[in-house]
Residue frames as a rotation matrix with the C-alpha (Angstrom) as fourth column:
UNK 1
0.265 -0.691 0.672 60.57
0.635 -0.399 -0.661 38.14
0.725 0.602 0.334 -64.04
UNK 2
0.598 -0.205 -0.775 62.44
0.640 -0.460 0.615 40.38
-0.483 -0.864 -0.144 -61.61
UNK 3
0.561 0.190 0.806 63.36
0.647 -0.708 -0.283 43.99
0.517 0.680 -0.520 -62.55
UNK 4
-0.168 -0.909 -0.382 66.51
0.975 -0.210 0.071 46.15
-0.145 -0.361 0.921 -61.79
UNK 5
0.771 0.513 0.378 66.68
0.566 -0.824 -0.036 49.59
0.293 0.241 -0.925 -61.74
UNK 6
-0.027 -0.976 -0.215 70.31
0.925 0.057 -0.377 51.49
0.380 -0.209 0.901 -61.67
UNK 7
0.550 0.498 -0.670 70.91
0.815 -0.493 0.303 54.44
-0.180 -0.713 -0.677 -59.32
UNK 8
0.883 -0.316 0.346 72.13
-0.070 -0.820 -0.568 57.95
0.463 0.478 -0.746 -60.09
UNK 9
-0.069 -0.910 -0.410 76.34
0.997 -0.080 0.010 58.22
-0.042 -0.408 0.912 -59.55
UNK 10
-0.803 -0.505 0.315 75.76
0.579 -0.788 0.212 61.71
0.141 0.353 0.925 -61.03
UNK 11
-0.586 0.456 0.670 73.80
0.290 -0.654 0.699 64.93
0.756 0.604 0.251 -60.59
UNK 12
-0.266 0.447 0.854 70.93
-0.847 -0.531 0.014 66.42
0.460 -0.720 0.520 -58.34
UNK 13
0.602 0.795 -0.069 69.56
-0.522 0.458 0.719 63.22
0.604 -0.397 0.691 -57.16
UNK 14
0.367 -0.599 -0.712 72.24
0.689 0.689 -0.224 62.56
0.625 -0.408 0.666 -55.30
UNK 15
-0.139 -0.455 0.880 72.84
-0.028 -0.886 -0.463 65.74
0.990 -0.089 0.110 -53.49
UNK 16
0.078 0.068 0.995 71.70
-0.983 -0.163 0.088 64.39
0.168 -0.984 0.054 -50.01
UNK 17
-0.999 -0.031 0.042 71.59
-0.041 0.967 -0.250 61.00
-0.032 -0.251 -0.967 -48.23
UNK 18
-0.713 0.679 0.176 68.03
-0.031 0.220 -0.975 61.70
-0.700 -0.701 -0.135 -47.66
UNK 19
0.321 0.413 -0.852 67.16
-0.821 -0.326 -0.468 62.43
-0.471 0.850 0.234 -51.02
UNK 20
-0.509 -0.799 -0.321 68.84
-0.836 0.547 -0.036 59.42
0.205 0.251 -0.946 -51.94
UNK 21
-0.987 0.157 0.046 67.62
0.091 0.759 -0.644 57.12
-0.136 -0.632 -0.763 -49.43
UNK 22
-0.321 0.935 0.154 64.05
-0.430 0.001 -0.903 58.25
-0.844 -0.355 0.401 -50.25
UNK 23
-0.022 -0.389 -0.921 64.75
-0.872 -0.443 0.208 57.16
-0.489 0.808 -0.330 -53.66
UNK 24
-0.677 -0.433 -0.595 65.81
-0.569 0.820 0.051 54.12
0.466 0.373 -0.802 -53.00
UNK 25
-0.587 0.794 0.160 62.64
0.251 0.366 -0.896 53.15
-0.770 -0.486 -0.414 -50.70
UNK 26
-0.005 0.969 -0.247 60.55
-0.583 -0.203 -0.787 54.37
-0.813 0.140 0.566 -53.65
UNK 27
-0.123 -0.105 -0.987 62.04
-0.964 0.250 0.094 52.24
0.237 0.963 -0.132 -56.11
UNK 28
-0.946 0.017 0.323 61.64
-0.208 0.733 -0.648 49.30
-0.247 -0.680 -0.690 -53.45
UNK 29
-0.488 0.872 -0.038 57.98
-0.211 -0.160 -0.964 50.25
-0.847 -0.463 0.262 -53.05
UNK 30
0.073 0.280 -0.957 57.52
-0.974 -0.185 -0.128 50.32
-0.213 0.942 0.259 -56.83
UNK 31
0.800 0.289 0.525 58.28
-0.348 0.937 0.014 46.32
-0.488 -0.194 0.851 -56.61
UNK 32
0.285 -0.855 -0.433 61.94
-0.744 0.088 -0.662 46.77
0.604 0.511 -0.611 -58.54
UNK 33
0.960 -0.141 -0.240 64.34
0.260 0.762 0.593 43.60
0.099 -0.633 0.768 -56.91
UNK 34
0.306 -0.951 -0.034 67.60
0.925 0.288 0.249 44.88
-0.227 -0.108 0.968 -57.78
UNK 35
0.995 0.088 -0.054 68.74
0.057 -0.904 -0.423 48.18
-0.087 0.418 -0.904 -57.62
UNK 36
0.797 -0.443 0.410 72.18
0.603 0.562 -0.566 49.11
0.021 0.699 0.715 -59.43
UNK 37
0.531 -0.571 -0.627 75.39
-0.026 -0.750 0.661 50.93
-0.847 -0.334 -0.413 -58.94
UNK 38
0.868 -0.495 0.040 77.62
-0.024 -0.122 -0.992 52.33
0.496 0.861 -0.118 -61.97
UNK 39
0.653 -0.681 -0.332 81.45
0.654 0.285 0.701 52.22
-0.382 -0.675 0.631 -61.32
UNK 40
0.770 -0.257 0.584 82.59
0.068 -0.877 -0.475 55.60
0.634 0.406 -0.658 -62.48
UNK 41
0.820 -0.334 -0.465 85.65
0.455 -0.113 0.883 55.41
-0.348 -0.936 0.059 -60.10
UNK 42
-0.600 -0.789 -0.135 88.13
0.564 -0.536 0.629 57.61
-0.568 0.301 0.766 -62.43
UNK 43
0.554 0.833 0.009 87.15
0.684 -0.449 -0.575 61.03
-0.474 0.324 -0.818 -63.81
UNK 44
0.336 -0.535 0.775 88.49
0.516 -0.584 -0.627 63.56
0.788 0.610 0.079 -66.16
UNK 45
-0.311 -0.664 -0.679 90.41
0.950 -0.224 -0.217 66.09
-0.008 -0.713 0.701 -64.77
UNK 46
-0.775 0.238 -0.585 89.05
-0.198 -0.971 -0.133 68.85
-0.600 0.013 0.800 -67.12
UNK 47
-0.553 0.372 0.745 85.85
0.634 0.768 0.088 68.02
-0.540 0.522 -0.661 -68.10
UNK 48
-0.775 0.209 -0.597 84.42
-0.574 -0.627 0.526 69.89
-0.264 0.750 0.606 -71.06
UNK 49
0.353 0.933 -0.072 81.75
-0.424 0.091 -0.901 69.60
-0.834 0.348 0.427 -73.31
UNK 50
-0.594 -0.577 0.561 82.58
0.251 0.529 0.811 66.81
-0.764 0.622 -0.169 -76.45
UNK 51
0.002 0.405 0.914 79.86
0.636 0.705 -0.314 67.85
-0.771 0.582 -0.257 -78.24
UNK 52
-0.498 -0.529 0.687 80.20
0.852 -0.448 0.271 69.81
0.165 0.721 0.674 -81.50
UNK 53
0.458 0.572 0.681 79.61
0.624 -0.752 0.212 73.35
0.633 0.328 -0.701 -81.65
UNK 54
-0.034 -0.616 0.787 79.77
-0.569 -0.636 -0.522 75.86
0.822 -0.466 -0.329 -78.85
UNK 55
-0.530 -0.821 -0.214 81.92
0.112 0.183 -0.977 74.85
0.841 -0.541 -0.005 -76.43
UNK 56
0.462 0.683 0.565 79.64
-0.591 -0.238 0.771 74.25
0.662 -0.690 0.294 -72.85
UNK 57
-0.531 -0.821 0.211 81.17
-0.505 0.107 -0.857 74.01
0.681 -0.561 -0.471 -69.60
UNK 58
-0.125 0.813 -0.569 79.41
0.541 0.537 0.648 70.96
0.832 -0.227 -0.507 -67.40
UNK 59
0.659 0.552 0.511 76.93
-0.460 -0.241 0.854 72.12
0.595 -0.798 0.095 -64.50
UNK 60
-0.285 -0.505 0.814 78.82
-0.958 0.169 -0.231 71.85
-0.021 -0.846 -0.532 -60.63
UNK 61
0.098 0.532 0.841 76.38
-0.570 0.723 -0.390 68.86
-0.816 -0.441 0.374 -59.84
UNK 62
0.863 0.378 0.335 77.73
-0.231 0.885 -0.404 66.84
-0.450 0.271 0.851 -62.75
UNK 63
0.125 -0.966 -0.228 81.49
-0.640 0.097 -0.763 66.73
0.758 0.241 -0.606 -61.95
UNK 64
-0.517 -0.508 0.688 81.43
-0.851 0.386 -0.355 65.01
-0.086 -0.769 -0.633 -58.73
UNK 65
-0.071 0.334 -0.940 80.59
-0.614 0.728 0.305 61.34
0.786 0.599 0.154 -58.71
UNK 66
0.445 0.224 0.867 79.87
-0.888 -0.012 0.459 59.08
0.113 -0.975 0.193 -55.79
UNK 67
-0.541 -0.603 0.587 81.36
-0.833 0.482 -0.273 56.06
-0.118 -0.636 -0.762 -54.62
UNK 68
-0.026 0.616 -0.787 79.72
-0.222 0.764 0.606 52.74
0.975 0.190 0.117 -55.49
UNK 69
-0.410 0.116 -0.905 80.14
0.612 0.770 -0.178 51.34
0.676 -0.627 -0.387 -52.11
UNK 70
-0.965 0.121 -0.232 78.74
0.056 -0.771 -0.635 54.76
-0.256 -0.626 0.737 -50.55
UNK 71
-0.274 0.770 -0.576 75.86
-0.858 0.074 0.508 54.44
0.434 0.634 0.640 -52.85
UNK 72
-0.316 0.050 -0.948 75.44
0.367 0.927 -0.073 50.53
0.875 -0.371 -0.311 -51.23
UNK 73
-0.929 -0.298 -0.217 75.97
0.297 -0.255 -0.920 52.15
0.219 -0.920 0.326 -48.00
UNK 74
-0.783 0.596 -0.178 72.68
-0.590 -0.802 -0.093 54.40
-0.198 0.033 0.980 -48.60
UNK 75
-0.019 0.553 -0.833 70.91
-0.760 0.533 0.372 51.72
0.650 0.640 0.410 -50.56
UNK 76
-0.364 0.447 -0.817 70.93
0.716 0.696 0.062 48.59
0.596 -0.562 -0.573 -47.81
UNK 77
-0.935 -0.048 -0.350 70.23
0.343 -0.365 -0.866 51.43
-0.086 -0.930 0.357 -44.95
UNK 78
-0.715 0.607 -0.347 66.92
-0.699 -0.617 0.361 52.41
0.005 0.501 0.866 -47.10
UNK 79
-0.044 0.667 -0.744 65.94
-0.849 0.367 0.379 49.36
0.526 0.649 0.550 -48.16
UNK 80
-0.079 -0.057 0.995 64.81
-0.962 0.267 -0.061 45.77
-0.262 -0.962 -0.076 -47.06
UNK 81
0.434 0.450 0.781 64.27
-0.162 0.891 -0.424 43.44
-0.886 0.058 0.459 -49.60
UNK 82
0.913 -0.037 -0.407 66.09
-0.408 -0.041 -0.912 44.64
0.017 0.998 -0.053 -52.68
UNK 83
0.501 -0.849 0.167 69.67
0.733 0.519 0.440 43.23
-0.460 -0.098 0.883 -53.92
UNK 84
0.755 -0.363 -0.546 72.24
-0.375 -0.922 0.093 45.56
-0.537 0.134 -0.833 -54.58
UNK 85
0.499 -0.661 0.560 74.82
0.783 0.621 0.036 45.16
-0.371 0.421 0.828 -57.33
UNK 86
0.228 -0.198 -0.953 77.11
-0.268 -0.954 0.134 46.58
-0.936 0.225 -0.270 -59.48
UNK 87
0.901 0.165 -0.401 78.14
-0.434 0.349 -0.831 46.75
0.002 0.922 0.386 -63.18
UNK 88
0.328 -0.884 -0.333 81.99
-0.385 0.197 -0.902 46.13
0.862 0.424 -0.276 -62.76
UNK 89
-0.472 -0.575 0.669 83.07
-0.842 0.068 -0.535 46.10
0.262 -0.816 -0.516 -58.81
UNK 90
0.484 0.641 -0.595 82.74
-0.249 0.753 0.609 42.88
0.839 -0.147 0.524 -57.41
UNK 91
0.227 -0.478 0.849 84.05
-0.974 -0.102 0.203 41.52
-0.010 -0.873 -0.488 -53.27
């Protein structure tokens, strides 16, 4: 059986390449074969908070969204054996 594992588009764990890239070598190391990219490539403009009640504005680090093929970019330069996909983009 061979075991995927999808990488953050959003939030702190993405806040460096190196943080990233150490990520993706640990998810290697862990024996994972495929590691995964979301395709978030449109975003609100004003993103709010949907859920009921009060009204919560989202955290800095979870408006900005990376780049599937930047994410790739990090992810072959890390790694050596895993496969790299995505859920929607395809070349």
């Amino acid at each position: 059986m061979k075991l995927g594992f999808t990488l953050p588009i959003v939030g702190p764990a993405i806040s460096s390449s190196a943080g990233l890239s150490a990520f993706c070598r640990g998810i290697e190391d862990l024996g994972y074969d495929t590691l995964w990219v979301g395709d978030r490539l449109v975003q609100p403009v004003d993103m709010h908070s949907i859920h009921p009640g009060k009204e919560q504005p989202y955290p800095p680090q979870m408006k900005r969204y990376l780049d599937p093929v930047l994410l790739w970019t990090v992810a072959a330069t890390a790694t050596s054996r895993v496969r790299l996909n995505a859920s929607t983009v395809t070349f």
